[in-house]
C-alpha positions as CSV (number, residue, x, y, z in Angstrom):
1,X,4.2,18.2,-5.5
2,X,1.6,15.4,-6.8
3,X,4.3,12.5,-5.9
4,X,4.6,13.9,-2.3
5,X,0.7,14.1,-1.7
6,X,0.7,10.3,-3.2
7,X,3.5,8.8,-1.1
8,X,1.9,10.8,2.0
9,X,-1.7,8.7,0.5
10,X,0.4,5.5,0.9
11,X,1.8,6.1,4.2
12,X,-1.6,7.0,5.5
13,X,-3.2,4.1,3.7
14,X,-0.5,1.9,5.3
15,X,-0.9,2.6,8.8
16,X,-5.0,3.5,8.5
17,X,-5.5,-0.4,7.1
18,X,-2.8,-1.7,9.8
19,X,-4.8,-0.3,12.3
20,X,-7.6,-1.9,11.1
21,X,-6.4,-5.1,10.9
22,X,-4.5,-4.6,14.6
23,X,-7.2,-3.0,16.5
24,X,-10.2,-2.8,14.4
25,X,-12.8,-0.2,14.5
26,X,-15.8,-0.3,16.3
27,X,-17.6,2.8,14.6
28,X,-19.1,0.9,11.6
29,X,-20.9,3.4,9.8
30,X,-21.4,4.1,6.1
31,X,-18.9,6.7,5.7
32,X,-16.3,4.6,7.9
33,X,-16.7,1.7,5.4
34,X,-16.6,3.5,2.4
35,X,-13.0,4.8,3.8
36,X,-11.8,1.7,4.7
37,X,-12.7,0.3,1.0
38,X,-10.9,3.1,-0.3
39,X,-7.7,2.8,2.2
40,X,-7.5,-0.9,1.4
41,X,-7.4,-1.1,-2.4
42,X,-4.6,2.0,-2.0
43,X,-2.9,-0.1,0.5
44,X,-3.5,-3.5,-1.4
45,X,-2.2,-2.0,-4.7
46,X,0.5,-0.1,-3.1
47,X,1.7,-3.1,-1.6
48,X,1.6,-5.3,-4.9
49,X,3.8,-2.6,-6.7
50,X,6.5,-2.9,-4.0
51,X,6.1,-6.6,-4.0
52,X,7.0,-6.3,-8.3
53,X,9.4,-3.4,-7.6
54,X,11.2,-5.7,-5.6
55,X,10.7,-8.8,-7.9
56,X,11.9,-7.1,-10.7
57,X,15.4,-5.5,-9.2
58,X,16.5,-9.1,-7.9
59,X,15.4,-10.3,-12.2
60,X,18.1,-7.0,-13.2
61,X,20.6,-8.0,-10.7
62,X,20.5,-11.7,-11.6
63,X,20.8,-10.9,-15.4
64,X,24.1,-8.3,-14.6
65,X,25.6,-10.9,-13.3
66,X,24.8,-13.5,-16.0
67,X,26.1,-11.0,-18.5
């Protein structure tokens, strides 16, 4: 149940800070910002971890193959 509720957290991080970047948001209010901070760093850190995940399967597959 909690790794459902996180991936659905990433997907809406995902397209909440593509949005942002796409379209912008006009309504720049305290509470908006404070979202946006939050949605970013979920989205920035999410994004980082796939970038390693991804990183680190080509490193496995390259040492199977060595072996």
């Amino acid at each position: 149940m909690k790794s459902i509720l996180f991936k659905i957290l990433i997907v809406i991080s995902w397209i909440y800070c593509l949005g942002h970047i796409l379209f912008g948001f006009p309504n720049d209010t305290f509470l908006i910002r404070a979202v946006t901070g939050v949605m970013s760093t979920v989205f920035s850190c999410s994004l980082l971890f796939f970038l390693l995940k991804i990183i680190d399967n080509k490193k496995q597959r390259k040492m199977k193959v060595n072996e």
